[in-house]
Backbone as JSON Lines, residues from 0, in Angstrom:
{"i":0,"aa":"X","n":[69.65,29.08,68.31],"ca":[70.31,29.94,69.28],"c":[69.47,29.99,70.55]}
{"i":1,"aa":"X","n":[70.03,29.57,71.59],"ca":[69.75,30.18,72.79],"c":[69.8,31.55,73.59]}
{"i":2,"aa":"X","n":[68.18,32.4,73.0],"ca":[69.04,33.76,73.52],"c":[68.89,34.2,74.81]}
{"i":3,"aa":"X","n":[68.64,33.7,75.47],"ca":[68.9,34.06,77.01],"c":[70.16,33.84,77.08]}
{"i":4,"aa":"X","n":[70.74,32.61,76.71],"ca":[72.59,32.21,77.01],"c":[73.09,32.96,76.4]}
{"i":5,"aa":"X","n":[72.78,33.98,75.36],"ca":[73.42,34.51,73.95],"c":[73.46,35.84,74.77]}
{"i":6,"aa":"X","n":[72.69,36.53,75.7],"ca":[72.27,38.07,75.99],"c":[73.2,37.81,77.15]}
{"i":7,"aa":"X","n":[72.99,36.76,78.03],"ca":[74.19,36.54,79.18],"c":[75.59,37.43,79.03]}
{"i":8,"aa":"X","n":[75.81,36.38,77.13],"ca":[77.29,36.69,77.15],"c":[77.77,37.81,77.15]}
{"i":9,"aa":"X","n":[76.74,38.83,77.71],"ca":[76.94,40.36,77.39],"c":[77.94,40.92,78.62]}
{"i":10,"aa":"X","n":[79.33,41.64,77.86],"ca":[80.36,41.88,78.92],"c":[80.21,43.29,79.42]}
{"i":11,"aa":"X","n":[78.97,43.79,79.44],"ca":[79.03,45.08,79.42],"c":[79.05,46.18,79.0]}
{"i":12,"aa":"X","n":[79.72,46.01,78.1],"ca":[80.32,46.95,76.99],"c":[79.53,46.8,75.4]}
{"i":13,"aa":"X","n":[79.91,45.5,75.07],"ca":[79.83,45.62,73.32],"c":[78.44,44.94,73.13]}
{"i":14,"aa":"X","n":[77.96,45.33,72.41],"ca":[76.34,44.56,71.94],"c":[76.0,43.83,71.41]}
{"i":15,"aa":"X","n":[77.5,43.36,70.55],"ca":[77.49,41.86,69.69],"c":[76.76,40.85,70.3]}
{"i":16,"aa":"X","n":[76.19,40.38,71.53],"ca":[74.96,39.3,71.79],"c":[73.97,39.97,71.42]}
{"i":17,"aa":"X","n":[73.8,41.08,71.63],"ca":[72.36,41.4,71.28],"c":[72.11,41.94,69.81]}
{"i":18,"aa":"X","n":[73.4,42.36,69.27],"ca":[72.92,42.41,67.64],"c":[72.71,41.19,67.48]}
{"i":19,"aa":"X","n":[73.08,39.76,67.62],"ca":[73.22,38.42,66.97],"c":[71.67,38.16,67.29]}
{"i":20,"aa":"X","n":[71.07,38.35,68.94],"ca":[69.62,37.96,68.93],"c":[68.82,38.64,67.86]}
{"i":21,"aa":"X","n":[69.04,40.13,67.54],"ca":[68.02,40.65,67.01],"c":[68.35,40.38,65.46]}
{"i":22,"aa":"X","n":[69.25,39.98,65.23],"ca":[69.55,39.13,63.87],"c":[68.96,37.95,63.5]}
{"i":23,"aa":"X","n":[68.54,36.95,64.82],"ca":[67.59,35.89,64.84],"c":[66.69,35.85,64.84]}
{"i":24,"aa":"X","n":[65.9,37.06,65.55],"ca":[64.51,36.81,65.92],"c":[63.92,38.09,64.9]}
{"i":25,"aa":"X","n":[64.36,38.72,63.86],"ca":[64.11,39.6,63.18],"c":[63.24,39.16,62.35]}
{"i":26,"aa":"X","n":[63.02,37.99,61.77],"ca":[62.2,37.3,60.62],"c":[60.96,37.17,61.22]}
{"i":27,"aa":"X","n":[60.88,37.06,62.77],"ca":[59.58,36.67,63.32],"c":[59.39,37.55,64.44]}
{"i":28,"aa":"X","n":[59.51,38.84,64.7],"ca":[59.43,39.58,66.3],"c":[58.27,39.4,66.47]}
{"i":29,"aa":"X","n":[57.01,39.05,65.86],"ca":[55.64,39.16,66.81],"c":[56.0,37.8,67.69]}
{"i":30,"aa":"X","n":[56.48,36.63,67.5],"ca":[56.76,35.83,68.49],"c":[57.96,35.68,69.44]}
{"i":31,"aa":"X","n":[59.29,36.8,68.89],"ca":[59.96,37.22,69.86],"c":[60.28,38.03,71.08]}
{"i":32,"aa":"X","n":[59.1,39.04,70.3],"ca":[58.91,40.07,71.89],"c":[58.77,39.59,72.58]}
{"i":33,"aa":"X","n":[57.44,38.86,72.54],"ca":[56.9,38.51,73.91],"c":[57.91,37.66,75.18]}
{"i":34,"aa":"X","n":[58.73,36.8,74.16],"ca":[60.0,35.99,75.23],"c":[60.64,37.07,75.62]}
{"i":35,"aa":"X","n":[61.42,37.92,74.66],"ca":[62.08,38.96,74.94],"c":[61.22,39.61,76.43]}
{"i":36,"aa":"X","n":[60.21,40.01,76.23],"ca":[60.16,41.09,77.18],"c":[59.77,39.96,78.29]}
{"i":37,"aa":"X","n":[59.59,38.74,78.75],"ca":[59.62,37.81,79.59],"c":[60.8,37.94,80.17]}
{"i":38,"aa":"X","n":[61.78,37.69,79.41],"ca":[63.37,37.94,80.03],"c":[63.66,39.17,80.6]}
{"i":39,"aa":"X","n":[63.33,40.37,79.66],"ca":[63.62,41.31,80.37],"c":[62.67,41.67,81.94]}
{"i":40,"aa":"X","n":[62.15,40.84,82.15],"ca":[61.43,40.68,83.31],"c":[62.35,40.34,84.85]}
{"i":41,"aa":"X","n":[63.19,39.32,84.17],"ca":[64.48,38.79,84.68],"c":[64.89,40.05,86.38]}
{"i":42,"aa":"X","n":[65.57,39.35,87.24],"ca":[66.33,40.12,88.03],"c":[68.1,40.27,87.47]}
{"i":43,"aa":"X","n":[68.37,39.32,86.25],"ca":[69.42,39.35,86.0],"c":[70.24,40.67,84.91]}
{"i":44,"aa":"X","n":[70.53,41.42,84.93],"ca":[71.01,42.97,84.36],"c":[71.27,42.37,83.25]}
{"i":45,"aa":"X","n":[72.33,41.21,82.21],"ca":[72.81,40.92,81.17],"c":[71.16,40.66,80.41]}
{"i":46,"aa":"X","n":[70.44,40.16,80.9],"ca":[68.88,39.64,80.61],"c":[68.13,40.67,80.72]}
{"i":47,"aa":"X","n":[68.52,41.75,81.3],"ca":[66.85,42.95,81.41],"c":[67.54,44.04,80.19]}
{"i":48,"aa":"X","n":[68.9,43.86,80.28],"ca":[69.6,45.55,79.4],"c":[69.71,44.32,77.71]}
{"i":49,"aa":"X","n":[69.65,43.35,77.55],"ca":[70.16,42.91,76.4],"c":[68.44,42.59,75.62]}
{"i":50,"aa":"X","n":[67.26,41.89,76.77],"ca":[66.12,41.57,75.73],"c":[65.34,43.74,75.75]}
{"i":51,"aa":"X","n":[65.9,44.1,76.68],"ca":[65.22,45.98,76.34],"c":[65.98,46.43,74.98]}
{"i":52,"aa":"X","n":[67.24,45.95,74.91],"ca":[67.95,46.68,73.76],"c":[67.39,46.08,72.03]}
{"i":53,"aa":"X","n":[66.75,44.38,72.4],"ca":[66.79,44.44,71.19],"c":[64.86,44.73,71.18]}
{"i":54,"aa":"X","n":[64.33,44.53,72.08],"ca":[62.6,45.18,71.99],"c":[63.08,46.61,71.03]}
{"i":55,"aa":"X","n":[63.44,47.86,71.26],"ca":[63.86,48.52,71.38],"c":[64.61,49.02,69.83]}
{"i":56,"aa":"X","n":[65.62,47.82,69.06],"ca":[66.22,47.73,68.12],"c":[64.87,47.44,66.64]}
{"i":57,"aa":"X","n":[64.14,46.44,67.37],"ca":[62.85,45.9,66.65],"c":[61.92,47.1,66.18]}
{"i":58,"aa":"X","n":[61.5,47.57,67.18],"ca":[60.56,48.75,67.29],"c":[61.31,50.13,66.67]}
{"i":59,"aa":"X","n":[62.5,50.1,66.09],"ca":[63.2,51.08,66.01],"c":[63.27,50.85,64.32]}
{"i":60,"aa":"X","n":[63.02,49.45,63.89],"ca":[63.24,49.31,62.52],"c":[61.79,48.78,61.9]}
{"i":61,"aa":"X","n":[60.74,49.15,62.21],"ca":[59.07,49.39,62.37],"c":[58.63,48.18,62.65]}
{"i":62,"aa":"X","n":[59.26,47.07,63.59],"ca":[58.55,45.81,64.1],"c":[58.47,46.01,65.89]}
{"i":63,"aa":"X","n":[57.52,47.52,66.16],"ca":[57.0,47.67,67.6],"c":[56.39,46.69,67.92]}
{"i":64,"aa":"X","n":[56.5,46.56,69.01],"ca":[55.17,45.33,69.85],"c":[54.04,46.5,69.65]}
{"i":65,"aa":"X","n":[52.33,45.87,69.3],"ca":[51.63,46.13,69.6],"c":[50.51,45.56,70.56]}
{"i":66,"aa":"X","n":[49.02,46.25,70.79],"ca":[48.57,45.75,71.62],"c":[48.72,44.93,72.94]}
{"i":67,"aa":"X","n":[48.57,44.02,73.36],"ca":[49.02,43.39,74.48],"c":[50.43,43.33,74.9]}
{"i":68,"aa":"X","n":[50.67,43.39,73.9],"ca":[52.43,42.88,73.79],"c":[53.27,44.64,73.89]}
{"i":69,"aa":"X","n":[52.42,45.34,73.51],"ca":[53.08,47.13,73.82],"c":[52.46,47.08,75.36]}
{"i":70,"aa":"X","n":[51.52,46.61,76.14],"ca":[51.3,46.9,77.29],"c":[52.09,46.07,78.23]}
{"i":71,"aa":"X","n":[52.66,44.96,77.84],"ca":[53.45,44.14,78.42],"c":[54.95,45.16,78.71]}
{"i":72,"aa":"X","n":[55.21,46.03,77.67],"ca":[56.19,46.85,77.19],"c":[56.05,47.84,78.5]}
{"i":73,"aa":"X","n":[55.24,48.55,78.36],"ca":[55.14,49.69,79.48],"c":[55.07,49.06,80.43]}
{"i":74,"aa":"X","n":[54.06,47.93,81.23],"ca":[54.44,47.68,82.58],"c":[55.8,47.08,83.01]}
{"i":75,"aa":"X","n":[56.43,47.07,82.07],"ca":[58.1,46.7,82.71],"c":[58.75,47.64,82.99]}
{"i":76,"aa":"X","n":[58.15,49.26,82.91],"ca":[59.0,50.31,83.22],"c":[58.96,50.0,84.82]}
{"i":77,"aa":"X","n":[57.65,49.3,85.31],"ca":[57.85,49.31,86.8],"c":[58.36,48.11,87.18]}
{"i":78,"aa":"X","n":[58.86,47.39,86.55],"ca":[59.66,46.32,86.79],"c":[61.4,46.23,86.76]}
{"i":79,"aa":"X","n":[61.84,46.71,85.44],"ca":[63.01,46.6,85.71],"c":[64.18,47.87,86.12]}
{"i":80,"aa":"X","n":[64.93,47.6,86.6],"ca":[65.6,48.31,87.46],"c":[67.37,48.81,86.77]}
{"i":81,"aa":"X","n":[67.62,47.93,85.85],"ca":[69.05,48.42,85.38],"c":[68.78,49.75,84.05]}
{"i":82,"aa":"X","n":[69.69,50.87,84.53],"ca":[69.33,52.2,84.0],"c":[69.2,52.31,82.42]}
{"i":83,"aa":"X","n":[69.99,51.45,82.01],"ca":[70.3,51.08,80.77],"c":[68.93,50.23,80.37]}
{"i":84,"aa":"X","n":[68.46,49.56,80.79],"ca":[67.02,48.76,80.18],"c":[65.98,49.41,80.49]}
{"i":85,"aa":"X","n":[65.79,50.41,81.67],"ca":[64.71,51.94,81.35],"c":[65.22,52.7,80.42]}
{"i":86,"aa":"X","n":[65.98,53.15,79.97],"ca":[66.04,53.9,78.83],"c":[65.49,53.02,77.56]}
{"i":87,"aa":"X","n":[65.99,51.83,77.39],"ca":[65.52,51.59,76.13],"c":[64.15,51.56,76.58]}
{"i":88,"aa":"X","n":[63.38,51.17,76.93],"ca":[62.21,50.66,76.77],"c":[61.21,52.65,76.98]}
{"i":89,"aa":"X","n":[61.87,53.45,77.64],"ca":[61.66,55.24,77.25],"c":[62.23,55.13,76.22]}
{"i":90,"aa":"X","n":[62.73,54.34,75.58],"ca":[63.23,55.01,73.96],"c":[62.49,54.21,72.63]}
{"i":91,"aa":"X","n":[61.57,52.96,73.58],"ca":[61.32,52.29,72.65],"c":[59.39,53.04,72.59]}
{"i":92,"aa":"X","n":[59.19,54.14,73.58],"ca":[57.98,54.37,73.42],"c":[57.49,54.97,72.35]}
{"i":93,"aa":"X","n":[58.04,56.13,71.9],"ca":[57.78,57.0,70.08],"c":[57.39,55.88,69.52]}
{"i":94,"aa":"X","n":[57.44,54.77,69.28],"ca":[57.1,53.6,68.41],"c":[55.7,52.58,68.86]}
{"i":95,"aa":"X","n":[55.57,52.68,70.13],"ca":[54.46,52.06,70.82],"c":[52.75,52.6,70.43]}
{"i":96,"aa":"X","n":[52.27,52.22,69.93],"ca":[50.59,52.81,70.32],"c":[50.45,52.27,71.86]}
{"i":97,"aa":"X","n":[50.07,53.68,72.49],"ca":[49.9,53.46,73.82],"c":[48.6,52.73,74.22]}
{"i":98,"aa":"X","n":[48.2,51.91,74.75],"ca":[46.92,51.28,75.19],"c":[46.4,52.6,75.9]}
{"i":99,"aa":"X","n":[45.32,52.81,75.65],"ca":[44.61,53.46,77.06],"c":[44.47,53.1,77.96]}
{"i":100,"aa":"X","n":[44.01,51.9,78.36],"ca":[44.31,51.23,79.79],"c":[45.59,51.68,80.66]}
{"i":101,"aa":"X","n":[46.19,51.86,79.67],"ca":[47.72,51.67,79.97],"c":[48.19,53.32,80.88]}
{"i":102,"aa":"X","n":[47.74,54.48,80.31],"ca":[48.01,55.38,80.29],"c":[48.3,56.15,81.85]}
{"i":103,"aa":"X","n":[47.62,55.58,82.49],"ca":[47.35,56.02,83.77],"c":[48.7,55.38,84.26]}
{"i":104,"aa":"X","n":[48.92,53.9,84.18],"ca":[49.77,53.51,84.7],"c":[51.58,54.19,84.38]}
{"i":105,"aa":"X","n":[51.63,54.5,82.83],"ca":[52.71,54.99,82.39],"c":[52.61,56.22,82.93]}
{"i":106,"aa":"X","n":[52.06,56.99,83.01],"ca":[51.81,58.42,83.83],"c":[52.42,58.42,84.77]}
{"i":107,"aa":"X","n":[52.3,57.47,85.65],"ca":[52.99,57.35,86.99],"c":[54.63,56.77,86.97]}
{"i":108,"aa":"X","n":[54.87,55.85,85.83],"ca":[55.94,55.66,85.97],"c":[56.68,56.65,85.48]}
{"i":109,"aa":"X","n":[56.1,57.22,84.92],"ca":[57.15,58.45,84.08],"c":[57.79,59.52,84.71]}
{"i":110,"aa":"X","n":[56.29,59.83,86.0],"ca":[56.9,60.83,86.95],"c":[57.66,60.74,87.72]}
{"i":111,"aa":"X","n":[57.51,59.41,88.32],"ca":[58.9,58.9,88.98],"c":[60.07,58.68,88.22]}
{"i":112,"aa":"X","n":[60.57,58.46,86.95],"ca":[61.44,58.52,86.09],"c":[61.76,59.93,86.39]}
{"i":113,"aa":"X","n":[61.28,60.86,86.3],"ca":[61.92,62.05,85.97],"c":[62.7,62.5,86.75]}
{"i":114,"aa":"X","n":[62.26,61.75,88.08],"ca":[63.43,62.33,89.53],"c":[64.83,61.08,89.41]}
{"i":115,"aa":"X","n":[64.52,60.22,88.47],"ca":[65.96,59.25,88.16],"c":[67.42,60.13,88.48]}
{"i":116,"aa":"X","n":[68.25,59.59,89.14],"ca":[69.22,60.5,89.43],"c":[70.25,59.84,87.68]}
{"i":117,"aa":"X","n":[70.12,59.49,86.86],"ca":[70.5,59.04,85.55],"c":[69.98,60.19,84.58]}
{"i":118,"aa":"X","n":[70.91,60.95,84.27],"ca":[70.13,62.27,83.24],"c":[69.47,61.58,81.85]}
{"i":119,"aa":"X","n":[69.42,60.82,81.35],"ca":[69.16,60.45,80.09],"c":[68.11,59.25,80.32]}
{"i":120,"aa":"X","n":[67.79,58.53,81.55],"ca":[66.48,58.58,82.12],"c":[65.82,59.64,82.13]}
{"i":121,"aa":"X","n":[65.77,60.52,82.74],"ca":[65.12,61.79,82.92],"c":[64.94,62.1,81.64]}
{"i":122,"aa":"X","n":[65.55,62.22,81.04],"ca":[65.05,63.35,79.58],"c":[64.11,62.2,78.86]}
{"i":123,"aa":"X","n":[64.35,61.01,78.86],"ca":[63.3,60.1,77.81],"c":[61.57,59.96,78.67]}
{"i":124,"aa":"X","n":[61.95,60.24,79.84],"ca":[60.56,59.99,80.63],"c":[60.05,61.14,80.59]}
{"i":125,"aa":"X","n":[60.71,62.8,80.45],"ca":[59.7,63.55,79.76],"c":[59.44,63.78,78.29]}
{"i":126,"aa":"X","n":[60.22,62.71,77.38],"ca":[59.75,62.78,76.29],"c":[58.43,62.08,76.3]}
{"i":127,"aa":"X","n":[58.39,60.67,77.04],"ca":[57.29,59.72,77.37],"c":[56.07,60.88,77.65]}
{"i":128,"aa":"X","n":[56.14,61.58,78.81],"ca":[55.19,62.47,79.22],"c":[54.23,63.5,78.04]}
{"i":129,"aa":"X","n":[55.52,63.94,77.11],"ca":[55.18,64.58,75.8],"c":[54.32,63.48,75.29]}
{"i":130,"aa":"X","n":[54.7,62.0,75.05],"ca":[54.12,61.2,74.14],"c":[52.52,61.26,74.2]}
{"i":131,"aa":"X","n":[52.53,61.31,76.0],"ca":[51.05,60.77,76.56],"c":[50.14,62.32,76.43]}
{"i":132,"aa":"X","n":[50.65,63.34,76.46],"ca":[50.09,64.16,76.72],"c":[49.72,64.69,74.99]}
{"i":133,"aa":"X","n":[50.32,64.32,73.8],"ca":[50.01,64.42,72.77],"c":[48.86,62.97,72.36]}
{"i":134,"aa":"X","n":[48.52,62.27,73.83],"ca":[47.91,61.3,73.1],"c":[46.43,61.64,73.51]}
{"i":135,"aa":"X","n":[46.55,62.25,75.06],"ca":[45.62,62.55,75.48],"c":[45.59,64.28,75.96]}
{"i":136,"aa":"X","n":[44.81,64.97,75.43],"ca":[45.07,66.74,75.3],"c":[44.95,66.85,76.62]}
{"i":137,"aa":"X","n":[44.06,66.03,77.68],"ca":[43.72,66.69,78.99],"c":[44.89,65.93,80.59]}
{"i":138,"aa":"X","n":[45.96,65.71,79.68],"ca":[46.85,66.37,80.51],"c":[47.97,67.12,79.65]}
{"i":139,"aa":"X","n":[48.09,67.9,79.0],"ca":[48.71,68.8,78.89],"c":[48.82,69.51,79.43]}
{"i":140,"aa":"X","n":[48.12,70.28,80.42],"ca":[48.13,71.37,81.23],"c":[49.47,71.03,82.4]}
{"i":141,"aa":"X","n":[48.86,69.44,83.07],"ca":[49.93,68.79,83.4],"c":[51.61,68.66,83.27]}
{"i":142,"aa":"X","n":[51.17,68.49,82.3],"ca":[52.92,67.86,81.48],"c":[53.43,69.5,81.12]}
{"i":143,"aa":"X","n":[52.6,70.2,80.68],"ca":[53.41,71.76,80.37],"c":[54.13,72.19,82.1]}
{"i":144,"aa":"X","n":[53.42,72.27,83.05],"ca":[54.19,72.48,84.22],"c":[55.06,71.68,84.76]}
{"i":145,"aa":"X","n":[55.2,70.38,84.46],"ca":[56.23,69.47,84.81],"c":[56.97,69.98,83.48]}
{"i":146,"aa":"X","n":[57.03,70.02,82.53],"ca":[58.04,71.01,81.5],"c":[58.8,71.94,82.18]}
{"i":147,"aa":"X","n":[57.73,73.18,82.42],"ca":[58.26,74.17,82.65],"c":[59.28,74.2,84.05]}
{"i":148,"aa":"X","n":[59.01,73.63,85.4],"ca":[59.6,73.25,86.0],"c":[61.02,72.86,85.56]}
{"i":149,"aa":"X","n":[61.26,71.61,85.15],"ca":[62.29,71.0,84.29],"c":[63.13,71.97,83.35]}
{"i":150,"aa":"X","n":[62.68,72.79,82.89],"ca":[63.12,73.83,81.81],"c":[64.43,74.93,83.06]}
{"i":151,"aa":"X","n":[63.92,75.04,84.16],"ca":[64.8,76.19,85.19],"c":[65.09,75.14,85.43]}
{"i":152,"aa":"X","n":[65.57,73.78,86.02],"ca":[66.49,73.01,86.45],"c":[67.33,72.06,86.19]}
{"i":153,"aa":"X","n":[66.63,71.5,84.79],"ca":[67.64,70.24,84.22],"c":[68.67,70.56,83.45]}
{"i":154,"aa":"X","n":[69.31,69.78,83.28],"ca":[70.53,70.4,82.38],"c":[70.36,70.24,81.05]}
{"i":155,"aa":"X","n":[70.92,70.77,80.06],"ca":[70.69,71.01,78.55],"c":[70.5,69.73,77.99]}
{"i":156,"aa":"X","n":[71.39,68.38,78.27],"ca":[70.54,67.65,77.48],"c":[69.16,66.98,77.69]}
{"i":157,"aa":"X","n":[68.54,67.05,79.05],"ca":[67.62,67.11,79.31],"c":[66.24,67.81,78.44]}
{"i":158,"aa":"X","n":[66.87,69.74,78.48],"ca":[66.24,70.67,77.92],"c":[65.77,70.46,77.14]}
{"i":159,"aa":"X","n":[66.91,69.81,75.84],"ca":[66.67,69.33,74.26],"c":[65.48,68.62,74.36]}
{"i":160,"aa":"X","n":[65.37,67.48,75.15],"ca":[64.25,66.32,74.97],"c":[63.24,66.84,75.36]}
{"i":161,"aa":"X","n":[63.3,68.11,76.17],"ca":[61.71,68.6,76.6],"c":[61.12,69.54,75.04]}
{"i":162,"aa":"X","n":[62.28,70.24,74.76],"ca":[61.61,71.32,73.61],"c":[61.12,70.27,71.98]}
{"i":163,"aa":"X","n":[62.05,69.19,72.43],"ca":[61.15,68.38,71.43],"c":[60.14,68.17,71.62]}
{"i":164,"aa":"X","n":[59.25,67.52,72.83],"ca":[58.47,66.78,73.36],"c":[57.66,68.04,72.81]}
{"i":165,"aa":"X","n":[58.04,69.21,73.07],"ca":[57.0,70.6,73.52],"c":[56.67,70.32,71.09]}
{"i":166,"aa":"X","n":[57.77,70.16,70.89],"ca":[57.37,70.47,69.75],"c":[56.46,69.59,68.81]}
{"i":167,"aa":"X","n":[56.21,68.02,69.71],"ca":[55.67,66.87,69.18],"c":[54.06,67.19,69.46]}
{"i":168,"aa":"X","n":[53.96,68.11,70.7],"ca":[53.03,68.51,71.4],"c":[51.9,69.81,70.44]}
{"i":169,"aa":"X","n":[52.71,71.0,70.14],"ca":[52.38,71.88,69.07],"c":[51.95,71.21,67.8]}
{"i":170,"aa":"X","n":[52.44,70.99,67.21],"ca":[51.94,71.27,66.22],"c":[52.02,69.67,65.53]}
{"i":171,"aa":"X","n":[51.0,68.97,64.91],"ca":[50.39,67.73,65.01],"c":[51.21,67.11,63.57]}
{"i":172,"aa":"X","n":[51.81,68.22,62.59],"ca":[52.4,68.03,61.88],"c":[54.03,68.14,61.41]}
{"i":173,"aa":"X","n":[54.37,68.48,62.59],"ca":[55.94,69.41,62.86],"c":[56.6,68.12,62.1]}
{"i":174,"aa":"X","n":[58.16,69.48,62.33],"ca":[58.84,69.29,61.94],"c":[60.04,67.99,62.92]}
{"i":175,"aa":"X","n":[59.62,67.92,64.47],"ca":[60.36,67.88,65.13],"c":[58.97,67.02,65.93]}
{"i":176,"aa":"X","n":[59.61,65.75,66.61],"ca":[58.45,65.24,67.35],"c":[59.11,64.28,68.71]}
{"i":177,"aa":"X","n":[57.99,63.85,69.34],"ca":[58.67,63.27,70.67],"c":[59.56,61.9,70.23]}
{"i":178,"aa":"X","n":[59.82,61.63,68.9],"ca":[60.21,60.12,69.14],"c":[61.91,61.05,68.2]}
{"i":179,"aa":"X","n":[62.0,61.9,67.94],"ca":[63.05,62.1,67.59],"c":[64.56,61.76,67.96]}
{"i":180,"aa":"X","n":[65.34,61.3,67.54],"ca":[66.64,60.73,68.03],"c":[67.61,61.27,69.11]}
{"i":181,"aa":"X","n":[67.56,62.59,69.25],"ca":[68.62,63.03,69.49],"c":[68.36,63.02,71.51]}
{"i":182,"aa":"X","n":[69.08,62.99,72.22],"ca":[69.51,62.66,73.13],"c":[68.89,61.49,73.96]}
């Protein structure tokens, strides 16, 4: 299979190219990410929303990119541009060990995520924020006022993803954590 030609055939709508890639490259993702997230590098939208969905699908069924290949992951938040392939790749973070190197840089993309005029951008980039700030305690202080802020202005499904984040944040064993499903 050719999956760049295979993610192309994506009409928009249905995901059947990209279930079929992640049906192919499932036996081996430590050597598919890395193409994958090459493509999703792409200026082409069928190529950035189809290799984010299946990074994303991988990492969702416990074959995350790690190391190099998770930092390859985060610096594409400042790369790609279709709304749909920032979310996955904010949805593919709960699953990522964050590099430390890395941290500073995701910091920044996140905050700019949050002003995304796309609500469900917004809510995964302050789950991201929860992620980092449960990774590193000394910005919490941080991320609690970009919370609280967010808390008087975003709209409820937003809200949800912050009181998770808040709850991934509390308590180290909860019940409820930043990579949780719901919005």
């Amino acid at each position: 299979m050719e999956i760049a030609e295979t993610l192309r055939s994506y009409d928009g709508k249905r995901v059947a190219p990209f279930r079929a890639v992640a049906d192919v490259v499932r036996d081996a993702p430590e050597s598919a990410v890395p193409q994958l997230l090459a493509l999703a590098a792409s200026d082409e939208t069928a190529l950035q929303v189809g290799a984010t969905w299946v990074v994303k699908h991988l990492a969702e069924g416990g074959d995350a990119p790690r190391g190099e290949v998770a930092a390859q992951a985060i610096d594409l938040l400042e790369r790609v541009h279709e709304p749909d392939a920032v979310l996955h790749l904010l949805q593919t973070l709960p699953h990522l060990e964050i590099p430390a190197d890395r941290r500073v840089p995701l910091r920044c993309a996140l905050k700019r995520l949050i002003r995304s005029r796309h609500v469900f951008v917004r809510a995964w980039a302050y789950n991201g924020l929860g992620l980092l700030a449960a990774a590193d305690p000394g910005l919490r202080g941080e991320v609690e006022v970009l919370f609280e802020a967010a808390e008087a202005t975003e709209p409820a499904s937003v809200r949800v993803r912050i009181r998770r984040a808040r709850a991934g944040l509390g308590s180290a064993g909860g019940e409820e954590s930043p990579a949780s499903p719901a919005p």
